[in-house]
C-alpha positions as MATLAB code, in Angstrom:
seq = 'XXXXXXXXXXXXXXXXXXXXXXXXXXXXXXXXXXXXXXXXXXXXXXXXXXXXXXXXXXXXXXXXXXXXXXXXXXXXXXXXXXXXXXXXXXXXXXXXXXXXXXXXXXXXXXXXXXXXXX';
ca = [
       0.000    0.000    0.000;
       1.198    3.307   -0.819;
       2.216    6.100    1.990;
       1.833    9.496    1.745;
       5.221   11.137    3.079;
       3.817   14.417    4.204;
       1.390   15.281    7.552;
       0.011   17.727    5.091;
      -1.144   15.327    2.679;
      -2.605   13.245    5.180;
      -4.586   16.587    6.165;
      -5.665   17.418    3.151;
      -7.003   13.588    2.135;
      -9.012   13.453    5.366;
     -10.308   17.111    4.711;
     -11.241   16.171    0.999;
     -13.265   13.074    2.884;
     -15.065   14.595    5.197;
     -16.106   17.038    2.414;
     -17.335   14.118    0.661;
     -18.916   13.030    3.484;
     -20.856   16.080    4.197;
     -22.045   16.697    0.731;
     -22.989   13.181   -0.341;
     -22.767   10.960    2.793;
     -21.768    7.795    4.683;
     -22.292    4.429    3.896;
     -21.127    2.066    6.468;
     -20.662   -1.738    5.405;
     -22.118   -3.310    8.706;
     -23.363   -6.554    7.524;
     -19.914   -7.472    7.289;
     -19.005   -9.833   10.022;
     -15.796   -8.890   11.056;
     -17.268   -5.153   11.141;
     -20.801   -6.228   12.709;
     -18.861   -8.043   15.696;
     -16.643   -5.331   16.560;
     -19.526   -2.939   16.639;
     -21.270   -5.487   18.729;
     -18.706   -6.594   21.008;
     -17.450   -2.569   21.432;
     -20.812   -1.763   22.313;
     -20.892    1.147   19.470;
     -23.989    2.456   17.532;
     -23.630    4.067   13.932;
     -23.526    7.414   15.658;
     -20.688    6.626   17.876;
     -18.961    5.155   14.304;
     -19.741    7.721   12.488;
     -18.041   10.495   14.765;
     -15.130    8.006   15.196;
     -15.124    8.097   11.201;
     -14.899   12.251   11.625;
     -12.667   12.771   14.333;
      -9.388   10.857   12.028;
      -6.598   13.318   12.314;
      -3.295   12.627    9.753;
      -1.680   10.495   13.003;
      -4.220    8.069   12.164;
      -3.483    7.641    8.651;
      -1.717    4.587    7.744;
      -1.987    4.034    4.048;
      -3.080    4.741    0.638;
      -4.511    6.611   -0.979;
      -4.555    3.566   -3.730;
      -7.142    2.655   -6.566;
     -10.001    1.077   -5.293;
      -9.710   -2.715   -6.626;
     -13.296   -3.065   -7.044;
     -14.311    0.377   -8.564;
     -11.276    1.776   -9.984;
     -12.498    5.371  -10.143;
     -12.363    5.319   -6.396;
      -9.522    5.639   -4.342;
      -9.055    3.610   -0.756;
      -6.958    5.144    2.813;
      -6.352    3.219    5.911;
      -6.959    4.636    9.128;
      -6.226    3.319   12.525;
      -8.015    4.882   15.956;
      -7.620    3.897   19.472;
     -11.281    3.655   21.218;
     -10.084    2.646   24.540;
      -7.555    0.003   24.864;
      -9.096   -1.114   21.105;
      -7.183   -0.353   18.170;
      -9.702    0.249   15.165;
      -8.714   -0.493   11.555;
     -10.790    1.516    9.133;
     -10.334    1.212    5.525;
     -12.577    4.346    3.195;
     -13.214    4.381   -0.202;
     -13.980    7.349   -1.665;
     -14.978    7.969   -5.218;
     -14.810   12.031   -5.567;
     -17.745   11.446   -8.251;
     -20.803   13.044   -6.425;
     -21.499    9.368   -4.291;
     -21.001    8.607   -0.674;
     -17.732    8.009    0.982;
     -18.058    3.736    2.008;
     -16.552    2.851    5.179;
     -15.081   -0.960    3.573;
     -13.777   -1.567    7.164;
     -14.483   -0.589   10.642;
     -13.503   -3.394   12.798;
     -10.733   -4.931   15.602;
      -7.107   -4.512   14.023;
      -5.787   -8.067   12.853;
      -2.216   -6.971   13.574;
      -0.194   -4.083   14.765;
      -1.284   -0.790   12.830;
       1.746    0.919   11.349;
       1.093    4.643   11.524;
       3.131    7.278    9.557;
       2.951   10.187   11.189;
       2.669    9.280   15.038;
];
């Protein structure tokens, strides 16, 4: 996955998303298992995801942005977020073409999140 190399950039991707956001939405993909269970077992409603989702800063980022492999005209980041002693990993696509911003991934890191600007 590529990095971005500058906190700037980082700023500016996660500003350009929650732009998106505002103006066309976001579309959360909880029938997922591994992202239904970590809502579940975290006790967290949309609402609480959804301001999770909006409070990234760049020391969250951890990769991309890279072509979406499903939709190429979208491009994909990974986040991660501590919510208590939790470590989130949170994967957006984002298309830039007038259609919601899709959290992919919202669920329990698998491994140790590698964060470039922290």
């Amino acid at each position: 996955m590529k990095t971005l190399k500058f906190r700037k950039e980082a700023h500016d991707l996660l500003e350009s998303i929650r732009l998106e956001m505002k103006q066309y939405g976001l579309l959360v993909m909880n029938k997922r298992p591994h992202n239904a269970q970590t809502l579940s077992d975290l006790n967290l409603t949309s609402s609480d995801q959804r301001q999770i989702i909006e409070s990234l800063t760049p020391e969250d980022y951890c990769g991309g942005p890279d072509q979406d492999e499903k939709y190429p005209w979208k491009i994909v980041a990974v986040f991660g977020k501590q919510h208590g002693s939790t470590e989130l990993y949170i994967k957006l696509s984002v298309g830039y073409d007038q259609t919601a911003v899709v959290c992919l991934s919202f669920h329990v890191a698998e491994r140790k999140m590698l964060y470039q600007f922290k």
